[in-house]
C-alpha positions in Angstrom: 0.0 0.0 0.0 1.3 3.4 -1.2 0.5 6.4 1.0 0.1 10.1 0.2 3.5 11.6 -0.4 2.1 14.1 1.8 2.2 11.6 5.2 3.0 14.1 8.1 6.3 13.7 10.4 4.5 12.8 12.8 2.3 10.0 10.9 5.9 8.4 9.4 7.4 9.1 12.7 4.9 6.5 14.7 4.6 3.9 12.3 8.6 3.7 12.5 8.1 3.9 16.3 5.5 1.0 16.3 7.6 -0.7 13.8 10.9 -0.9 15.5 12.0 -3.3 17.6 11.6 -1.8 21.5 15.3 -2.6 22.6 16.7 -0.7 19.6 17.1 2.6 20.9 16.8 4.8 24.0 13.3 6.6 23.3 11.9 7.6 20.1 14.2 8.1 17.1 14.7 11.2 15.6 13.1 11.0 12.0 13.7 13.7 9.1 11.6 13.1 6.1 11.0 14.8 2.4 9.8 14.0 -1.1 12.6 11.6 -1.7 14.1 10.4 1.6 13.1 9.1 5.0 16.2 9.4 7.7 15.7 7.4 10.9 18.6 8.4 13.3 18.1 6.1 16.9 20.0 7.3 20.2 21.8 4.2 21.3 23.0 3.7 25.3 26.5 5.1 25.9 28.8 2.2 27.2 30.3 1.9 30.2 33.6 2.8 30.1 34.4 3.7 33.7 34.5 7.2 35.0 38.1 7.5 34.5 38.3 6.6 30.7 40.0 9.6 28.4 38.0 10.8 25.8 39.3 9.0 23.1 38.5 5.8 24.6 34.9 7.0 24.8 34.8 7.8 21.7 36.4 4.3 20.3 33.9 2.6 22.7 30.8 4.8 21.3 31.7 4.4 17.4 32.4 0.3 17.9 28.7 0.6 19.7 27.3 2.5 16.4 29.2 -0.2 14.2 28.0 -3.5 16.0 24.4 -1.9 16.0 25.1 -1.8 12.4 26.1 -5.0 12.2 23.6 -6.9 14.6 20.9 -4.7 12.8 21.8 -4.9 9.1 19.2 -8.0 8.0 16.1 -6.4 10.1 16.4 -2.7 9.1 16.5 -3.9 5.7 13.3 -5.6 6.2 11.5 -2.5 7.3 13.0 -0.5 4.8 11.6 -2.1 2.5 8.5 -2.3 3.7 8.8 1.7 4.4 9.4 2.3 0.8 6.7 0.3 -1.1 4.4 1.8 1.6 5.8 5.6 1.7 7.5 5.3 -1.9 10.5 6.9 -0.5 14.2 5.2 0.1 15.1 4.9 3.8 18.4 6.0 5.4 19.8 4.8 9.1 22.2 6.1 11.7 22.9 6.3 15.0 23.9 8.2 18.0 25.8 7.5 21.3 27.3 9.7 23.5 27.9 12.9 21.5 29.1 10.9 18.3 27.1 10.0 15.5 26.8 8.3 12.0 24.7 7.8 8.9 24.8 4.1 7.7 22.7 5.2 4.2 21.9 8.5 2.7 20.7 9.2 -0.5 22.5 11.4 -2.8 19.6 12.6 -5.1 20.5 15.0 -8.1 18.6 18.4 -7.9 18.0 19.3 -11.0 18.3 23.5 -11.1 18.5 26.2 -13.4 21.6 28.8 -12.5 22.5 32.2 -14.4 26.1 32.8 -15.4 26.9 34.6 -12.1 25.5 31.2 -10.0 27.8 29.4 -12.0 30.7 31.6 -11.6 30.0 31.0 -7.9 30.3 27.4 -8.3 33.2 27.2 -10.8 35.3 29.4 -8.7 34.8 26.7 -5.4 36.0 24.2 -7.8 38.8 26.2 -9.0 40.0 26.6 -5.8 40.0 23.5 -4.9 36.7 23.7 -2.3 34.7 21.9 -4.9 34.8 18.9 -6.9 32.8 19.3 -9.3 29.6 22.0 -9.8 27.3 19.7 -8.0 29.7 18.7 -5.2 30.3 23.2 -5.2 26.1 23.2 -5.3 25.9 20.3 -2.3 29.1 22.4 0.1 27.0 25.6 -0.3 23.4 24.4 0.8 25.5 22.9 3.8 26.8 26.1 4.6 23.7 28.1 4.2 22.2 25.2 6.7 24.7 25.9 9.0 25.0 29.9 9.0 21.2 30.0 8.8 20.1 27.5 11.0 17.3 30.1 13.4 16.0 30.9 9.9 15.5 27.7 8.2 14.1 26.3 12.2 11.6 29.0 11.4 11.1 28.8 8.3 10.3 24.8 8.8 8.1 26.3 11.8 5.9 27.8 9.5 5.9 24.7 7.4 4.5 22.7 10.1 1.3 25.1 10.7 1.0 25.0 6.7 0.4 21.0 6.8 -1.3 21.2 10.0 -4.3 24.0 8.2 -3.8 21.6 5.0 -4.7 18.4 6.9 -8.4 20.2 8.1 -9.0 20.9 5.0 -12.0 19.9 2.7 -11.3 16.3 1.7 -8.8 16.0 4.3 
């Protein structure tokens, strides 16, 4: 069963809770969706590496955490990603967090498809020229990652907004 492509957060965000296992993760995961992509990113328990471990060795102890979750888990969150995608139509991406470190198991890397005036694409070509940039798209890709992280009290209320939008959208006629 395909959904809307227009399935609230919140709507994705329980049907991953009631589809993951219960021991997975401490408390709900943290789920970022659009058109193309579903992210599920689960907080997993810090391990206990004594109150007098160094940094370092907490971090080594929380990335081999993230990998053996990734391991152990590899067969099962295939299974529910693919039943997330025929439902949602969307690919599915994992990762994890423990104790201030985290990774992305899957992403998708989706071309955008844009039309850019000569001075855009001076911008871009002058990233690559300096040796910032790849390529154009890689330039494109470094420079919406910027603007998310100068802009990050504008774009939270810009996506705000968004969330009153759906919310009027959803009581709407037919709704």
């Amino acid at each position: 069963m395909t959904t809307n492509e227009h399935e609230t957060t919140e709507q994705l965000l329980g049907w991953f809770i009631g589809r993951l296992p219960d021991d997975w993760f401490e408390g709900p995961p943290i789920l970022r969706a659009d058109r193309d992509e579903i992210q599920i990113v689960g907080t997993l328990p810090a391990p206990a590496a004594g109150a007098d471990a160094t940094e370092a060795t907490k971090a080594e102890a929380a990335e081999a955490r993230i990998h053996g979750f990734r391991e152990d888990t590899r067969q099962h969150r295939m299974k529910i990603a693919r039943e997330a995608e025929r439902r949602f139509g969307r690919k599915v991406s994992w990762g994890a967090t423990c104790d201030g470190y985290q990774a992305m198991f899957t992403v998708a890397a989706l071309p955008a498809m844009t039309r850019l005036r000569i001075d855009e694409r001076a911008v871009l070509d002058t990233l690559v020229d300096a040796g910032v940039a790849r390529s154009r798209s890689h330039a494109l890709a470094w420079c919406v990652r910027l603007v998310g992280q100068k802009q990050d009290e504008w774009l939270a209320d810009l996506r705000e907004a968004l969330k009153q939008v759906e919310e009027v959208r959803g009581q709407g006629p037919g709704a």
